[in-house]
BABA-272854 format. One record per atom (N, C-alpha, C, O): residue in three letters; x, y, z. Coordinates in steps of 0.05 Angstrom, whole numbers, plus 32768, in hexadecimal, padded with zeros to 4 digits. Layout:
N
AlaXYZ
...
# end
This chain:
265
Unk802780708012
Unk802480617FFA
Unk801080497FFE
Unk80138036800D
Unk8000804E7FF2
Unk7FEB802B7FE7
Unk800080157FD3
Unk800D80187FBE
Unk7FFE80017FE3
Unk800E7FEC7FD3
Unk7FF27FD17FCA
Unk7FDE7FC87FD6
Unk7FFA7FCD7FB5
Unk7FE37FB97FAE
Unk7FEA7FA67FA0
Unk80007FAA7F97
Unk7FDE7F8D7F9A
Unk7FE77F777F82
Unk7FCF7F757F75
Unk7FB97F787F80
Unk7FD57F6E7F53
Unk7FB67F747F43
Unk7FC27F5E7F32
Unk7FD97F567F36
Unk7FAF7F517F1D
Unk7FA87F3D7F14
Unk7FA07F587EF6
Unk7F8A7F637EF4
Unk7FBB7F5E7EE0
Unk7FAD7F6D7ECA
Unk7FB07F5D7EB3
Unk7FC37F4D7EB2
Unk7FA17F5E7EA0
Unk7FA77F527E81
Unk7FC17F467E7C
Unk7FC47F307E71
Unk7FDD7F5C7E88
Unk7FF67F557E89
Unk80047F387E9C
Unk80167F297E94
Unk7FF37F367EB9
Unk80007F227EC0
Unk7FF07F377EDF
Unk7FE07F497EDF
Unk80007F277EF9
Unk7FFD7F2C7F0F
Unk80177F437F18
Unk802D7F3C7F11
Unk80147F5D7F27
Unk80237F627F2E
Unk80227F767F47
Unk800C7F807F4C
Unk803C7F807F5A
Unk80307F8E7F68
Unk802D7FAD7F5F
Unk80367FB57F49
Unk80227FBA7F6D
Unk80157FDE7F62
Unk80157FEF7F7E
Unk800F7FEA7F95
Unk801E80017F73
Unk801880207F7D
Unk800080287F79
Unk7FFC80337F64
Unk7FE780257F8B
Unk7FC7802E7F89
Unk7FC880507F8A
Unk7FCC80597FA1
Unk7FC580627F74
Unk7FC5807A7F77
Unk7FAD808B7F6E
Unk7FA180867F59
Unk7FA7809F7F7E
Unk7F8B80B07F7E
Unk7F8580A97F9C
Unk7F90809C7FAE
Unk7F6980B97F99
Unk7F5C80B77FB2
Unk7F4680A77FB6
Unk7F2F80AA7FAE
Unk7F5080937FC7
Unk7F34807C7FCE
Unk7F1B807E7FD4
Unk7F0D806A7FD9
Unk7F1380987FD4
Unk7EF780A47FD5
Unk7EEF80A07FBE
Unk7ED880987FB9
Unk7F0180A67FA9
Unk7EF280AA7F8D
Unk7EF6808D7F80
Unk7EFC80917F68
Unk7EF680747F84
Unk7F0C805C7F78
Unk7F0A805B7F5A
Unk7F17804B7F4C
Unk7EF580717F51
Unk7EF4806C7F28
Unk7F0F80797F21
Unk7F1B80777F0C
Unk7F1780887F3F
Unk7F3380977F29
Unk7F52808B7F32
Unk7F6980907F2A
Unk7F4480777F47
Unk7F60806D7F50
Unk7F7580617F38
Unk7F68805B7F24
Unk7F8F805E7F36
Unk7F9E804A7F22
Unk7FB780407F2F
Unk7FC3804E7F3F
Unk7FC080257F26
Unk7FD080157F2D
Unk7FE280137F1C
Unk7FDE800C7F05
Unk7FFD801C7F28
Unk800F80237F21
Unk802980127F2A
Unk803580117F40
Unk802F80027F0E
Unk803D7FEE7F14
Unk805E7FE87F1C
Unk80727FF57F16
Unk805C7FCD7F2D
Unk80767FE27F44
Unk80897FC57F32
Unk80807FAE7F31
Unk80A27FCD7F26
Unk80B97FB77F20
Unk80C67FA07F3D
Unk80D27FA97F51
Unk80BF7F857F39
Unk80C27F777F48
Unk80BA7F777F61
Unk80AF7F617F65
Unk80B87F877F7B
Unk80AD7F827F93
Unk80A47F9A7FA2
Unk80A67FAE7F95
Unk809E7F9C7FB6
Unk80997FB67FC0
Unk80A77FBF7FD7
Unk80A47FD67FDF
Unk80B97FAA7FE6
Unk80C97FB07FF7
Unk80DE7FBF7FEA
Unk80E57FBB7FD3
Unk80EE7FD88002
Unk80FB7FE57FFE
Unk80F17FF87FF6
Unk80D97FFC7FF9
Unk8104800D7FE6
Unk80F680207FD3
Unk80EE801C7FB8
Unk8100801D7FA8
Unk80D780177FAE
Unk80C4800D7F95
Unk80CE80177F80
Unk80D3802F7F7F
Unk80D280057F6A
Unk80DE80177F54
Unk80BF800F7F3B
Unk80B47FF97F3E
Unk80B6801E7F2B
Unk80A5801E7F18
Unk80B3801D7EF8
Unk80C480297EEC
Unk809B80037EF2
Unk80A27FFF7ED6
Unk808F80107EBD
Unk808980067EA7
Unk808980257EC5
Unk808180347EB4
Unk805980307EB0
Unk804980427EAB
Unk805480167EB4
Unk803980117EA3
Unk802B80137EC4
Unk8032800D7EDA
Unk800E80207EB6
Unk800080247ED1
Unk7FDD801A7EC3
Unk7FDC80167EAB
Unk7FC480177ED1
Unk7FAE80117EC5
Unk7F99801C7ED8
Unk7F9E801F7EF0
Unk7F8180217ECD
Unk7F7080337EE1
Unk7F65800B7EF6
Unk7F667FF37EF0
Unk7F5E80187F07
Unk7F5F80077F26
Unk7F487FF47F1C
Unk7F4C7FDC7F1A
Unk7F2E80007F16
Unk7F167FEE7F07
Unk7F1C7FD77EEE
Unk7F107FC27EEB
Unk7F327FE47EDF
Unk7F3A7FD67ED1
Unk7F4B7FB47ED7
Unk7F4E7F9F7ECA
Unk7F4F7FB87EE2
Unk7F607FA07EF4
Unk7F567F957F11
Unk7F4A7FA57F1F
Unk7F5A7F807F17
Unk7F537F6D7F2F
Unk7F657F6D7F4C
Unk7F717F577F4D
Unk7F6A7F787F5B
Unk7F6B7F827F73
Unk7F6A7F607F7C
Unk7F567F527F7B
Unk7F8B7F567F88
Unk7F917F397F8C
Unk7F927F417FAC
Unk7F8C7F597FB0
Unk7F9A7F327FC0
Unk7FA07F387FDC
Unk7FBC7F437FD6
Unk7FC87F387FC5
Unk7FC37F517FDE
Unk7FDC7F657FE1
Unk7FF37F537FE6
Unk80057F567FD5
Unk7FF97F427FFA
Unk800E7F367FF7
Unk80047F117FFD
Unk7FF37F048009
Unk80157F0E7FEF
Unk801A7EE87FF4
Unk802A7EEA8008
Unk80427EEF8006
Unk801C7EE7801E
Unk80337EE08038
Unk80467EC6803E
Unk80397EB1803C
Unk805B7EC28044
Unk805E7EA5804C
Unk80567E9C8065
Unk80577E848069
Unk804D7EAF807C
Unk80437EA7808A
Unk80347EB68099
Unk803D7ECC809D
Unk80177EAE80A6
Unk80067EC680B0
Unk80047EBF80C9
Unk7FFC7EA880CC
Unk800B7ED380E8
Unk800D7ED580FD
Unk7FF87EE28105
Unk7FF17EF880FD
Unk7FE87ECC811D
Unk7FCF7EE08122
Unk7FD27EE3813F
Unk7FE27ED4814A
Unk7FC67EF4814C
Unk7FC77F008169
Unk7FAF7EFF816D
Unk7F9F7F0F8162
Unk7FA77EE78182
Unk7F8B7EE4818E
Unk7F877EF581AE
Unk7F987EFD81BF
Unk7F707EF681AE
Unk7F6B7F0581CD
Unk7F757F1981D1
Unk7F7D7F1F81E8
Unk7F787F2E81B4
Unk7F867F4F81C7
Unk7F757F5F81C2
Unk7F7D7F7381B7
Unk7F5A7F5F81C7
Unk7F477F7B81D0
Unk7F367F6E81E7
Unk7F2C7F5981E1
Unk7F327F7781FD
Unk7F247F6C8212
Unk7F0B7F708216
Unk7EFE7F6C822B
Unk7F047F7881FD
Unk7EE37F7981FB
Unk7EDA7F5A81EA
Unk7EC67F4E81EE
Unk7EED7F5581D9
Unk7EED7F3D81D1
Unk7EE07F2381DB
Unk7ECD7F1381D7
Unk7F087F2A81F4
Unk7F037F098205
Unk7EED7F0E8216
Unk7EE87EFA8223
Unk7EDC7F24821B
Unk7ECA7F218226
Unk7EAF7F138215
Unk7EA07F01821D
Unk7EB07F2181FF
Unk7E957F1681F6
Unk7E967EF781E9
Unk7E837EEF81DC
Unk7EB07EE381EE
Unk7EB27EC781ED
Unk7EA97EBB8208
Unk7EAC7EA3820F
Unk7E9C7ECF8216
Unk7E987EC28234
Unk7EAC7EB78241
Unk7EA67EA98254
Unk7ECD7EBC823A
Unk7EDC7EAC8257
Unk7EE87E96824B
Unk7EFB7E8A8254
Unk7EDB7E918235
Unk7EE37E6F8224
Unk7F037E71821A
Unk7F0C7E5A8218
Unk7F197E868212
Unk7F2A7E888211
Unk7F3A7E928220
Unk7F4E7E9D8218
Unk7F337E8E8242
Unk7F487E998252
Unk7F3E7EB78256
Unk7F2A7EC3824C
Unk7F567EC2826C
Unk7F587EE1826E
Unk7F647EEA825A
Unk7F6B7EDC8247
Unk7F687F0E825B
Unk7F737F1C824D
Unk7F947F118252
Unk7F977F0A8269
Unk7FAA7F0F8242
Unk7FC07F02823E
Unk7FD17F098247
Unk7FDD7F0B8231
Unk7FDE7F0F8253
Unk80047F22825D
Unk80157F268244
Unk80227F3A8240
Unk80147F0F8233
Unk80227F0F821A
Unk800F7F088204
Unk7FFE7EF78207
Unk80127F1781EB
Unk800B7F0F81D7
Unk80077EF281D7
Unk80177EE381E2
Unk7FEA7EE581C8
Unk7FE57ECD81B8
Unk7FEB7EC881A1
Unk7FE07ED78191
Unk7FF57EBD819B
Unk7FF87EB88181
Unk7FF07E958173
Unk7FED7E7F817C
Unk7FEF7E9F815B
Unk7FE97E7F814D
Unk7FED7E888131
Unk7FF17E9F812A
Unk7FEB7E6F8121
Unk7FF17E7180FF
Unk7FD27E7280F1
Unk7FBF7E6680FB
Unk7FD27E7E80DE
Unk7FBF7E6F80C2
Unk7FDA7E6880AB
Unk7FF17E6F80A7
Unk7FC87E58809F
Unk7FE17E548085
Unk7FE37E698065
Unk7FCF7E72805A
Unk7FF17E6A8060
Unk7FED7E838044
Unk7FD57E788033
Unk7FCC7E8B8027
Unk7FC97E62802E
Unk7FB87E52801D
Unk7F9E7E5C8026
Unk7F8A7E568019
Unk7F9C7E6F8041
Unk7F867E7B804B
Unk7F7C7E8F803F
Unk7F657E96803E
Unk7F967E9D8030
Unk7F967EBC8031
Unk7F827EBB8012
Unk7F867EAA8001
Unk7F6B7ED1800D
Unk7F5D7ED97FF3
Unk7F5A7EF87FF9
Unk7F537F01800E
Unk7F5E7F067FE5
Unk7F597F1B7FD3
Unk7F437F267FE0
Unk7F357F177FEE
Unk7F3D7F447FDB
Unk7F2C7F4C7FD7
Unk7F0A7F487FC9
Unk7F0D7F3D7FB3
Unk7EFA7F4B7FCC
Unk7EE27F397FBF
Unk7EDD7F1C7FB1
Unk7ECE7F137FA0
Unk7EF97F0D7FC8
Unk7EFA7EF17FB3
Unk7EEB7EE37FCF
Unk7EF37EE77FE6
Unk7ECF7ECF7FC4
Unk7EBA7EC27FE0
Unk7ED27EB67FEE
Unk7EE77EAD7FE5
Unk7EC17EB98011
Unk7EC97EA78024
Unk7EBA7E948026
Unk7EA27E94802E
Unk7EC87E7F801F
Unk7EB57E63801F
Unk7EB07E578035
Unk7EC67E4C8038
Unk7EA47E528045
Unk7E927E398058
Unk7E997E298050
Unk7E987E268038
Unk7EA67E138066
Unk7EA87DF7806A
Unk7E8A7DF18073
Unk7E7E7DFC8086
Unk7E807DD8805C
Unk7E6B7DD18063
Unk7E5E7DC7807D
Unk7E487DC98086
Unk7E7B7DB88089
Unk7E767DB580A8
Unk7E827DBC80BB
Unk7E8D7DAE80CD
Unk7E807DDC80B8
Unk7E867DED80C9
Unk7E697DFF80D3
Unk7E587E0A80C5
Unk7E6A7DFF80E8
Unk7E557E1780EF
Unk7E587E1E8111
Unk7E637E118124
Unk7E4D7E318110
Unk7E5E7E4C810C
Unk7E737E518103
Unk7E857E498112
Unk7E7C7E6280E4
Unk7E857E7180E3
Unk7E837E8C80EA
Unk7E6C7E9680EA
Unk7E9E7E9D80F3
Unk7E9B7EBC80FE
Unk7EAF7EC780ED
Unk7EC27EB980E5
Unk7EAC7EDD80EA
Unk7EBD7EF580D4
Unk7EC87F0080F5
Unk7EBB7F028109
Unk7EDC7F0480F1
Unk7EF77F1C8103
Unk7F077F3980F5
Unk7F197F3980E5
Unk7EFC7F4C80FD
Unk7F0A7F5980E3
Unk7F1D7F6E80F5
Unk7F167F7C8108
Unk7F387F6B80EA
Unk7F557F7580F7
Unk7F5F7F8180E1
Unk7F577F8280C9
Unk7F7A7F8E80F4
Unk7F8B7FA180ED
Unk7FA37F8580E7
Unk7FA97F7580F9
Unk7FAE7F8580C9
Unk7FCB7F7B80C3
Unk7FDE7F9080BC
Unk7FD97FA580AF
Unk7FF97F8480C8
Unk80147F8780BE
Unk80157F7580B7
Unk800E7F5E80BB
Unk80297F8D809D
Unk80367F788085
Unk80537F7D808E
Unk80557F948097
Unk80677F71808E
Unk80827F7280A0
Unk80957F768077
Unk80947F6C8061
Unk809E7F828081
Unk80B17F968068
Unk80D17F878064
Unk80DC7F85804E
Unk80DC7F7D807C
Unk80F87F738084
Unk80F97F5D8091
Unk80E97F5B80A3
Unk81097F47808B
Unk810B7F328094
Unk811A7F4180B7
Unk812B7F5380B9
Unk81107F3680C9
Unk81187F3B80E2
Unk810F7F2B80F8
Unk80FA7F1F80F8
Unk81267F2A8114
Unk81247F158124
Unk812E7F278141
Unk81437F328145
Unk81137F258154
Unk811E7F30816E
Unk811F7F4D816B
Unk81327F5C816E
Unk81047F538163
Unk81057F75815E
Unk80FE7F848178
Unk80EB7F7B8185
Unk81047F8F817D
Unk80FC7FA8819C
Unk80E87FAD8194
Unk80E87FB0817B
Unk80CC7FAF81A1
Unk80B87FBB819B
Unk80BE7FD48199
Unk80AE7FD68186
Unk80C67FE9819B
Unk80D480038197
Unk80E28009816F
Unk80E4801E8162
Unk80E97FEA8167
Unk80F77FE98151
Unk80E27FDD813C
Unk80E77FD38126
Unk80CA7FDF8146
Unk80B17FCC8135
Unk80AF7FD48115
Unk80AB7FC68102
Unk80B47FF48118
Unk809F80048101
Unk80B87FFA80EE
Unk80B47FEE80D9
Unk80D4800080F7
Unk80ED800180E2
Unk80ED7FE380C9
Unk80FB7FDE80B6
Unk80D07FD180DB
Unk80D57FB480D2
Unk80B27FB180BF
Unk80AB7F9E80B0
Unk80A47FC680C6
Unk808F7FBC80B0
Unk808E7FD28099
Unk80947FEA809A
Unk80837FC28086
Unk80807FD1806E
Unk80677FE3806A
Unk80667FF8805E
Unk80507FD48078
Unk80357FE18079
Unk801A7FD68090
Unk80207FCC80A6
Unk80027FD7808A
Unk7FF17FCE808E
Unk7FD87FD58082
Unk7FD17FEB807A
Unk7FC87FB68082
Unk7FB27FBA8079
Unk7F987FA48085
Unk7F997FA0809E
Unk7F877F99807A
Unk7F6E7F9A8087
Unk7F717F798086
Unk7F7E7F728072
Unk7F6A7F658096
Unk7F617F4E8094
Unk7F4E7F3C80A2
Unk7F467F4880B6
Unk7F447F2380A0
Unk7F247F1A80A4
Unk7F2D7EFC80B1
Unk7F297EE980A2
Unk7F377EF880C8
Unk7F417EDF80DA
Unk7F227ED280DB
Unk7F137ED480EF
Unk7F1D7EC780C7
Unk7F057EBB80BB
Unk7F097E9780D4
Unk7F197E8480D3
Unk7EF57E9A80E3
Unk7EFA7E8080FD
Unk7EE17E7880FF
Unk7ECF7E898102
Unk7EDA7E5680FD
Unk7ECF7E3C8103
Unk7ECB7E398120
Unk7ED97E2A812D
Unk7EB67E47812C
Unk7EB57E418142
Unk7EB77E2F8153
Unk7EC57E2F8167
Unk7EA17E178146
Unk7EA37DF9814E
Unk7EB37DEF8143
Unk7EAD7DD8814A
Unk7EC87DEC8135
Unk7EDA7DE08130
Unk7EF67DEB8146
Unk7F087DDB814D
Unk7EF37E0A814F
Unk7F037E118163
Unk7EFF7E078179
Unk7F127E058189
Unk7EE17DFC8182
Unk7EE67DFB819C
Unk7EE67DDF81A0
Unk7EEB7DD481B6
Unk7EDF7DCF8182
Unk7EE77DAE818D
Unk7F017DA38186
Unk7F057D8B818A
Unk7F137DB4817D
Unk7F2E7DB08177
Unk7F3B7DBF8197
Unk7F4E7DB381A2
Unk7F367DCF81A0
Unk7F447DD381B4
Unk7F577DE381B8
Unk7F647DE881CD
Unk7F5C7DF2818D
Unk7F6D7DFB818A
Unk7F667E028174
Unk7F507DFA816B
Unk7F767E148164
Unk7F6B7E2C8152
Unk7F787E2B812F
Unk7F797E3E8120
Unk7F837E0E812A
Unk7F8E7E0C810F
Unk7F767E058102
Unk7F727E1880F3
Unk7F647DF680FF
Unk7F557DEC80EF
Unk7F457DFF80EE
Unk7F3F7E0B80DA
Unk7F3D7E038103
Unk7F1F7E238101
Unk7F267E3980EF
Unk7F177E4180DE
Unk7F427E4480F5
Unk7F407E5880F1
Unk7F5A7E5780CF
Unk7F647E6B80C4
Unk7F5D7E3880C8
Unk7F6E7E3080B0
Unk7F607E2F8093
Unk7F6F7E2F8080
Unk7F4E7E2F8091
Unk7F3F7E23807C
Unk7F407E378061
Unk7F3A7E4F8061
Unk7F467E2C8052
Unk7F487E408036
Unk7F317E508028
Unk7F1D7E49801C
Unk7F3C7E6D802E
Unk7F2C7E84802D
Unk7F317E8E8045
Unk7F327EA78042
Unk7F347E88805C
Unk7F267E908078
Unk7F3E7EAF8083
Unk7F437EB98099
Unk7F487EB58069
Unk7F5C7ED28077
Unk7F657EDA8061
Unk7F7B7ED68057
Unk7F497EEE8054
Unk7F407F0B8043
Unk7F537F168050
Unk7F577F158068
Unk7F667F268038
Unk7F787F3E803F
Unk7F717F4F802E
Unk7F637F4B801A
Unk7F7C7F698038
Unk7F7C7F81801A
Unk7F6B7F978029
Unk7F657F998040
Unk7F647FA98010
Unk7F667FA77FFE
Unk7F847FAE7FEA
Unk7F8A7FAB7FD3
Unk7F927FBA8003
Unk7FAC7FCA7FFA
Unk7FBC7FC7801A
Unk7FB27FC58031
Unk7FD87FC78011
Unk7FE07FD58030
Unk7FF07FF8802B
Unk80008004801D
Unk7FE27FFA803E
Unk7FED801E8043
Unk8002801F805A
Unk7FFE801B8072
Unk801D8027804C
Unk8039802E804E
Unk8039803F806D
Unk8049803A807F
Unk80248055806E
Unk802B8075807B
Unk801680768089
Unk800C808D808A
Unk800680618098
Unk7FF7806480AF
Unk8001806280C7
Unk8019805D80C8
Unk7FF5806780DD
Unk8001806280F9
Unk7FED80518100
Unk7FD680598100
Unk7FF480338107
Unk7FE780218116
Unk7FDC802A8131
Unk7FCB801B813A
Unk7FE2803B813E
Unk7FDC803F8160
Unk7FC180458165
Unk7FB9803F817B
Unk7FAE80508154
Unk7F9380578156
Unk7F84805C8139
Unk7F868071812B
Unk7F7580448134
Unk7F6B80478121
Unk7F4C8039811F
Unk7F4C80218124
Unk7F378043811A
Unk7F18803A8116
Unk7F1A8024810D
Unk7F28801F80FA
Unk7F0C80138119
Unk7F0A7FF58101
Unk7EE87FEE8107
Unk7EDA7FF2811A
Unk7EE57FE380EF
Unk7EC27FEA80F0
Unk7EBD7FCF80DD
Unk7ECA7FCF80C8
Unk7EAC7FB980E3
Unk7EA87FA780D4
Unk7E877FA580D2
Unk7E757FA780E3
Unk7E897F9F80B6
Unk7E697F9F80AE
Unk7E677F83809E
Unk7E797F778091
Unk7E487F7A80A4
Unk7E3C7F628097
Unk7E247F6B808F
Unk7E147F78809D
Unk7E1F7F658072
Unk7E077F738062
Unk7E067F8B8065
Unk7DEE7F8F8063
Unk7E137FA6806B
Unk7E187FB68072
Unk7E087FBF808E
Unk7DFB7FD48091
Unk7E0C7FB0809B
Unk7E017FB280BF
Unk7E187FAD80CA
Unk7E287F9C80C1
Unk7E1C7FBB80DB
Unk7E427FCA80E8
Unk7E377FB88101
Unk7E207FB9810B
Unk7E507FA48109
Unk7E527F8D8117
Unk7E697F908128
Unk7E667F8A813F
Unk7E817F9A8121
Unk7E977FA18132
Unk7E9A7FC28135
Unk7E907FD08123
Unk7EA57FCD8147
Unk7EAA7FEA8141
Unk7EBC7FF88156
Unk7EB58004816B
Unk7ED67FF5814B
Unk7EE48000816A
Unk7EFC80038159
Unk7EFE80058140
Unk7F1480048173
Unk7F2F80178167
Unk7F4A800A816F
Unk7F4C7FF98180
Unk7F5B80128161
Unk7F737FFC8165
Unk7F818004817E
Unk7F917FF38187
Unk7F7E80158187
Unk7F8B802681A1
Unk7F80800C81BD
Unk7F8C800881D2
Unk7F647FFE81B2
Unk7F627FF081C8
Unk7F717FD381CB
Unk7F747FC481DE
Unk7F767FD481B4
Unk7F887FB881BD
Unk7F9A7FB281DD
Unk7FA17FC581EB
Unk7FA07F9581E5
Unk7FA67F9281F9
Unk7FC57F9881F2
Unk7FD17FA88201
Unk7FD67F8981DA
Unk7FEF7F8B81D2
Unk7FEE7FA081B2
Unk7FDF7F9C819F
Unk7FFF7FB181B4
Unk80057FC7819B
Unk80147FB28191
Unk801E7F9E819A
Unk80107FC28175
Unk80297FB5815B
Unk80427FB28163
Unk80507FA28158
Unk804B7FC3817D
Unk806D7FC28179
Unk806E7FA9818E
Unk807D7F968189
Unk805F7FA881A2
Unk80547F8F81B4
Unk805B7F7D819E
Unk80707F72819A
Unk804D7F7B8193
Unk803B7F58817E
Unk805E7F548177
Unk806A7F408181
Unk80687F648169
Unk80797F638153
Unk80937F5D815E
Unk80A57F4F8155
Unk80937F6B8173
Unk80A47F56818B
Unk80B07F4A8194
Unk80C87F458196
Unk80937F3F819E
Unk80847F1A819E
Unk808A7F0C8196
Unk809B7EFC81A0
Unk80817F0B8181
Unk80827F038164
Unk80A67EFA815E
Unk80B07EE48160
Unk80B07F118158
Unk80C67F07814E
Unk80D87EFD815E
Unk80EC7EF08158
Unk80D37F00816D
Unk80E97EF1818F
Unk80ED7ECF8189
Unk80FE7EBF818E
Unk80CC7ECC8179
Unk80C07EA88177
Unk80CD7EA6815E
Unk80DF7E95815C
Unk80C97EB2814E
Unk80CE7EA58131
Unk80DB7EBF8119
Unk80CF7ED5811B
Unk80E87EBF810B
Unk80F77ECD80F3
Unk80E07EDD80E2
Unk80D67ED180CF
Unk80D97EF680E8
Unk80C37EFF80CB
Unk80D47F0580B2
Unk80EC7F0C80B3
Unk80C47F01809A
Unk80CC7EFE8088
Unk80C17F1C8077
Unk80AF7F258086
Unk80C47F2C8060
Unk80BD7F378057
Unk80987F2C8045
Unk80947F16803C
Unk80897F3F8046
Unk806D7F33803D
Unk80617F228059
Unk804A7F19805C
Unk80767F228068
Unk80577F0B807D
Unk80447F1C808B
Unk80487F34808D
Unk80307F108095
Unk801D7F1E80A2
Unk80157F1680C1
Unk80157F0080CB
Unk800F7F2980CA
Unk80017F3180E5
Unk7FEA7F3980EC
Unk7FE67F5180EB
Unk7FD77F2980F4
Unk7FB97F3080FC
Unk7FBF7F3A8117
Unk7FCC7F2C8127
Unk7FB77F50811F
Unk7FB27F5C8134
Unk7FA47F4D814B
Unk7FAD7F518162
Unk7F917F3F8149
Unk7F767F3F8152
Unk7F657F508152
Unk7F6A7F67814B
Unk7F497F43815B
Unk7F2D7F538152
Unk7F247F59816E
Unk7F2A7F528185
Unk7F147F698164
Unk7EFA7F79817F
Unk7EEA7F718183
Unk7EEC7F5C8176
Unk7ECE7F718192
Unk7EBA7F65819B
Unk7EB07F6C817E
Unk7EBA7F7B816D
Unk7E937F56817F
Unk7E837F5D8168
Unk7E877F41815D
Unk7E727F35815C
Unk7E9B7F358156
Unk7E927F1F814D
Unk7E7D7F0A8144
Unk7E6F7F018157
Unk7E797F028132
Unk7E617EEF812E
Unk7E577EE48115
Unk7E697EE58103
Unk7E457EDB810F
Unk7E487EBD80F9
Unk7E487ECA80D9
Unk7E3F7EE080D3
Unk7E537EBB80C8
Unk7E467EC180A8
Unk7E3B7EB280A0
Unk7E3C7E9B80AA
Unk7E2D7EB7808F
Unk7E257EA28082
Unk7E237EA38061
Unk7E2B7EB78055
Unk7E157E888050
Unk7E167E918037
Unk7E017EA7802E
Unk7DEA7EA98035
Unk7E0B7EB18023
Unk7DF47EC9800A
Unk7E087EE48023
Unk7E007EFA801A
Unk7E137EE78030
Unk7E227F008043
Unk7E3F7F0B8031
Unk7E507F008023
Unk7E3A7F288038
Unk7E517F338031
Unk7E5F7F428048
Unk7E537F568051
Unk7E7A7F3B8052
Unk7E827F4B806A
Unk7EA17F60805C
Unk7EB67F5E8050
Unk7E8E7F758068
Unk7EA67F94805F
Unk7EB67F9A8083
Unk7EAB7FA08098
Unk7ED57F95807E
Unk7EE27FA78092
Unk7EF27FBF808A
Unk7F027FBD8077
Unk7EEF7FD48094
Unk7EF67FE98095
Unk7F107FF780AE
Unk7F127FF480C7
Unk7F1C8001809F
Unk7F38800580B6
Unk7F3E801F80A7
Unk7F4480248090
Unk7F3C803480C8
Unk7F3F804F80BF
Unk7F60805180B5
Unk7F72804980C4
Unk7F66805D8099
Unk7F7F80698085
Unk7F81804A8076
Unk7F988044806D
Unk7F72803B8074
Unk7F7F80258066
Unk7F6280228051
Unk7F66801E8039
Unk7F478026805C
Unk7F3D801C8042
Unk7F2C8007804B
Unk7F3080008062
Unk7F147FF58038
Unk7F047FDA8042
Unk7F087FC68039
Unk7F077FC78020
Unk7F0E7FAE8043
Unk7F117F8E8039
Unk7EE97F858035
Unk7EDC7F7D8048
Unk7EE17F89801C
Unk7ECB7F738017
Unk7ED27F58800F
Unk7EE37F508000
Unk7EC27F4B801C
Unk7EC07F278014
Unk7EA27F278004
Unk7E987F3D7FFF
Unk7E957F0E7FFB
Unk7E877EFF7FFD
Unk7E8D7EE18009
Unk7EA37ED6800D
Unk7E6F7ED9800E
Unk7E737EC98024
Unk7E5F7EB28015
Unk7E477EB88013
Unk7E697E98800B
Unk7E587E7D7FFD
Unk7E607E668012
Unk7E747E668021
Unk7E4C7E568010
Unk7E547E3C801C
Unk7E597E2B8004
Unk7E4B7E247FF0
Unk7E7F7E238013
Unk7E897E0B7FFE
Unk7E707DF87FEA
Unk7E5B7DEC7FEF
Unk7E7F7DFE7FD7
Unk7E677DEF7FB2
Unk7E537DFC7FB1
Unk7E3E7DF17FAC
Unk7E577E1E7FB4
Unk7E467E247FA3
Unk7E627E447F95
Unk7E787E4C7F9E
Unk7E527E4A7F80
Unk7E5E7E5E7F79
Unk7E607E7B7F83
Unk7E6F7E8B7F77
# end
């Protein structure tokens, strides 16, 4: 199942994305009564996909990111973040980060370098605490695509990774999350102006999902709707204004942005 949140004439709600994403004129959103955890019940009214605005899929309460798990990565930072990790990294963005599908990533005017990251998210289905990596899948609901949008110089004169990687806009989700994928190996391919900048597979990660998820919950309580950035692959590197960056994640579909520097439209 494609799960989605749309913005229709009616109000905001979440949807069942149905058809085939090859064709998206015939896709339709098919509206789900109250939430999407559990088993989804439908209120009857559905609208073709064009017709309506495609919101980020979930309002998370809180977004968990995993730095340093592909070792092609920490290589191409030159060394500046340490070795490859024994344990998962982790750090926060705040939900105030999170934008939609085709809604701009804005530039802080005095930020530069910005870099686009483009990962594999879980969306966690069940509130849960101290899960077996073995018991990971029983606890998420789905996954889908997101853009750990990071301030380079602001990362490396903070010393630390809230402000760089905090800033509102800076973690594009969507466009949907898909229920019935298998996270263990999947293409992820990121493009800027359509020139392919990242291109590798989730199989290389240093920590798997059931790893992260873990981790993860060993530290802190997940909640239903929160999210999980994977981490990203080598390739990394700057946006700027007038850029559009597309990630792609094989069975899930592409997250487009545009990309303005704050005060302009």
């Amino acid at each position: 199942m494609r799960l989605g949140r749309i913005a229709s004439p009616d109000g905001v709600a979440f949807v069942s994305i149905e058809g085939e994403p090859a064709q998206p004129t015939g896709l339709t959103a098919r509206e789900i009564a109250e939430h999407p955890f559990g088993t989804p019940t439908f209120t009857g009214r559905s609208w073709p996909l064009a017709d309506v605005r495609l919101l980020a899929p979930m309002l998370a309460g809180k977004v968990v990111c995993v730095g340093k798990n592909y070792a092609d990565h920490i290589a191409e930072m030159g060394g500046t973040t340490g070795p490859a990790p024994a344990d998962p990294v982790i750090f926060l963005k705040p939900n105030t980060a999170i934008i939609g599908p085709n809604v701009p990533i804005r530039l802080p005017a005095n930020a530069s370098p910005v870099h686009f990251e483009g990962e594999l998210a879980v969306v966690i289905g069940h509130a849960c605490k101290d899960v077996p990596a073995a018991q990971a899948a029983e606890n998420i609901l789905g996954y889908t695509i997101a853009n750990d949008v990071s301030a380079r110089d602001q990362q490396q004169a903070d010393g630390q990774w809230t402000r760089a990687k905090g800033h509102d806009s800076f973690c594009p989700v969507g466009p949907w999350i898909v229920t019935d994928v298998d996270p263990a190996d999947l293409e992820l391919r990121t493009e800027v102006n359509g020139n392919v900048k990242q291109h590798s597979r989730t199989s290389l990660m240093i920590h798997d999902v059931g790893a992260i998820v873990e981790w993860i919950s060993a530290v802190m309580t997940l909640l239903p709707g929160d999210l999980i950035l994977t981490g990203t692959p080598a390739g990394v590197g700057p946006i700027e204004d007038g850029d559009t960056v597309s990630i792609t994640v094989e069975g899930i579909g592409t997250l487009t942005n545009p990309v303005v520097r704050k005060g302009k439209s």
